[in-house]
BALOBA-1460 file (C-alpha; in Angstrom, 3 decimals):
// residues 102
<rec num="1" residu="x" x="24.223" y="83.279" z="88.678"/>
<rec num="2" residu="x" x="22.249" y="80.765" z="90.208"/>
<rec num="3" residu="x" x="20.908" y="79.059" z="93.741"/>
<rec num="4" residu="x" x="20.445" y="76.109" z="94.716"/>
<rec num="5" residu="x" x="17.376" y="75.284" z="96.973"/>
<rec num="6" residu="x" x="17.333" y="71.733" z="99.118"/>
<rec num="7" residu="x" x="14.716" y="70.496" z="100.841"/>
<rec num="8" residu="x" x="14.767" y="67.892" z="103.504"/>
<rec num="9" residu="x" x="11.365" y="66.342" z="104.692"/>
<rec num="10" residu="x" x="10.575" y="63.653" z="106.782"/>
<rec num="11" residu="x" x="8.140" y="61.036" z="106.096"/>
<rec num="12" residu="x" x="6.655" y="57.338" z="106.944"/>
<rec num="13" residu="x" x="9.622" y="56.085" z="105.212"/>
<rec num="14" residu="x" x="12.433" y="58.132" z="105.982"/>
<rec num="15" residu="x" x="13.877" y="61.178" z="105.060"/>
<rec num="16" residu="x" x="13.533" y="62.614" z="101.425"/>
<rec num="17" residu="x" x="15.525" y="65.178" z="99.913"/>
<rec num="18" residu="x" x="15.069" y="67.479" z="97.042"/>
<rec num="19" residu="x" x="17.725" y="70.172" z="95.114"/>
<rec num="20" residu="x" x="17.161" y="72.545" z="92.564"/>
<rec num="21" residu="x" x="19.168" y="74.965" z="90.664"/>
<rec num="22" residu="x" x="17.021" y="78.004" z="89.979"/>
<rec num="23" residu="x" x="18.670" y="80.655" z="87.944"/>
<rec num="24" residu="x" x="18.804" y="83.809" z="89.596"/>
<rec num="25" residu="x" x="15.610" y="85.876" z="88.035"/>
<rec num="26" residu="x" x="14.784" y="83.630" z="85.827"/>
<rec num="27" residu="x" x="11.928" y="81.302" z="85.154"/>
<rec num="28" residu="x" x="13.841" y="78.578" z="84.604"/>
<rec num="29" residu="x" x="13.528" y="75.491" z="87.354"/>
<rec num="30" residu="x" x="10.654" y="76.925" z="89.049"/>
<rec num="31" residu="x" x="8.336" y="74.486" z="87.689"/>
<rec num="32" residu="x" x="10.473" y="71.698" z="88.376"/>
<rec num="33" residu="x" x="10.720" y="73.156" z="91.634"/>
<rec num="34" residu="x" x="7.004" y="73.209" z="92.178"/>
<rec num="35" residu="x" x="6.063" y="69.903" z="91.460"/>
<rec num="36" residu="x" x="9.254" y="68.652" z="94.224"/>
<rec num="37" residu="x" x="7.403" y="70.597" z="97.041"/>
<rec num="38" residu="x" x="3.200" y="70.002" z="96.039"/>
<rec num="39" residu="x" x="1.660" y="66.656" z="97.113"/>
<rec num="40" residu="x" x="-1.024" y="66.860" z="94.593"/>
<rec num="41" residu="x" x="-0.139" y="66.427" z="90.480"/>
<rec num="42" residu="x" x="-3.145" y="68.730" z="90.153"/>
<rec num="43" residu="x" x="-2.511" y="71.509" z="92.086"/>
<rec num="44" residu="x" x="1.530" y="71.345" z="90.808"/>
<rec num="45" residu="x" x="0.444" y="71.750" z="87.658"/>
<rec num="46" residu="x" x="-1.739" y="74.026" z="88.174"/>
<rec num="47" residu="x" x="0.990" y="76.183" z="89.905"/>
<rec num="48" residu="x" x="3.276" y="75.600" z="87.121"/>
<rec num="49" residu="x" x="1.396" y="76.855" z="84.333"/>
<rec num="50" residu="x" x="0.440" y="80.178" z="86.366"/>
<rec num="51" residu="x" x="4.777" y="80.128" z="86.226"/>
<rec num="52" residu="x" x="4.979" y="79.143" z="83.114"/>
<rec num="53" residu="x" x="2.758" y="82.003" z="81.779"/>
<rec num="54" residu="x" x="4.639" y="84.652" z="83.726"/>
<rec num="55" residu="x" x="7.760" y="83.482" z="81.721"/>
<rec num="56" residu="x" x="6.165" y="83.917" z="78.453"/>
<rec num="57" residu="x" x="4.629" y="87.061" z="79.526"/>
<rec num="58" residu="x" x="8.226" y="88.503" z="80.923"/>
<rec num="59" residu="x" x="9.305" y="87.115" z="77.172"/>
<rec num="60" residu="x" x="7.197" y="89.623" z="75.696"/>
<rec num="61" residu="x" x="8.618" y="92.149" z="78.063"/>
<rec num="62" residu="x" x="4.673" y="92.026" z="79.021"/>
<rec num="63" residu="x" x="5.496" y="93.168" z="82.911"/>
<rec num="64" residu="x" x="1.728" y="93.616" z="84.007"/>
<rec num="65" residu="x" x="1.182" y="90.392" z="82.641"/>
<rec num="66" residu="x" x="3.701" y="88.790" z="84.341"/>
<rec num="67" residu="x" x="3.147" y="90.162" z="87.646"/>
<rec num="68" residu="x" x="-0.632" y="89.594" z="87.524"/>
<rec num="69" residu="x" x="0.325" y="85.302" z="86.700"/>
<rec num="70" residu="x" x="3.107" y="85.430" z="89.606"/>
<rec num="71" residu="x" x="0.153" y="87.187" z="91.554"/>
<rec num="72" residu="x" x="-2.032" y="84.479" z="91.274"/>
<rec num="73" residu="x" x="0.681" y="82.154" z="91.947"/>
<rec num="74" residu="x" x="1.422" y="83.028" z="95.418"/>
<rec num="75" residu="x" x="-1.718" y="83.178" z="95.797"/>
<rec num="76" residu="x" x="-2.372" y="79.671" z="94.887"/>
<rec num="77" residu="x" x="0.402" y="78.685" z="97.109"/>
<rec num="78" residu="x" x="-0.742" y="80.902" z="100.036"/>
<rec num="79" residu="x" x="-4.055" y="78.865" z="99.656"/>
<rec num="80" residu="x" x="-2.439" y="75.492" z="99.444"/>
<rec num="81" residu="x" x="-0.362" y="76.411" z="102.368"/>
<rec num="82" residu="x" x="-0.592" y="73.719" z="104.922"/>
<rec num="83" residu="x" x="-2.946" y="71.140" z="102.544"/>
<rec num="84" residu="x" x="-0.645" y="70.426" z="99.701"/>
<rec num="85" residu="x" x="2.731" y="71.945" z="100.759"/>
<rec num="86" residu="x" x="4.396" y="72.238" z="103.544"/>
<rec num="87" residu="x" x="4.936" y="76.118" z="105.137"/>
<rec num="88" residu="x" x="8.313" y="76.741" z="104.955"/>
<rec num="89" residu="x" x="8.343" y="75.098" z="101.215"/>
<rec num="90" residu="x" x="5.634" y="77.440" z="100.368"/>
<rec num="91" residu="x" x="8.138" y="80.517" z="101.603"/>
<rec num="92" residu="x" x="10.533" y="79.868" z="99.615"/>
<rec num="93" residu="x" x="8.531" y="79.163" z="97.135"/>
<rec num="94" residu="x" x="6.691" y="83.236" z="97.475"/>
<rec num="95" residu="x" x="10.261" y="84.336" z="97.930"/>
<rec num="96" residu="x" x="10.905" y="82.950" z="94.131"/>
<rec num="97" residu="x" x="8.074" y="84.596" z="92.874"/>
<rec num="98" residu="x" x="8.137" y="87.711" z="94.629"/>
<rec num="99" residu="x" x="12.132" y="88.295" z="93.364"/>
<rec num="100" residu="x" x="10.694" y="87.277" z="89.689"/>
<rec num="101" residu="x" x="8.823" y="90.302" z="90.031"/>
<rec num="102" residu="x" x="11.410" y="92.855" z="89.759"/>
């Protein structure tokens, strides 16, 4: 099962738009996902290896681990909120992470 998350934005130029399929608890496309919605390379990459680790960790079947990198991630985005993406891109990217967690 999977869903598919679009996002519209307007800018200087026109409108942009971004999809991507993210399989339903799974790790898979976040990262791809992340770097779509973040302004800064830096910052999206950062974001994506705090993901990335989580998916290893869940590999492992490492749950504390797992929790504790998607932790940090929303935390990271809660912190980036407004500065390097945009609010309602950040929710749905905290509702991602928060459903990874169970």
């Amino acid at each position: 099962m999977s869903d598919t998350f679009i996002c519209k934005a307007e800018s200087e130029g026109g409108m942009a738009e971004a999809s991507v399929t993210v399989k339903r608890a799974s790790f898979d496309g976040v990262p791809a996902l992340v770097q779509s919605f973040v302004s800064r390379a830096g910052v999206a990459s950062s974001m994506g290896s705090k993901i990335r680790a989580a998916g290893r960790a869940d590999a492992r079947g490492n749950t504390n681990a797992r929790d504790g990198s998607l932790s940090a991630f929303i935390a990271q985005v809660e912190a980036q909120t407004g500065l390097t993406v945009d609010a309602d891109e950040a929710a749905i990217l905290i509702a991602i992470a928060t459903a990874l967690m169970s």
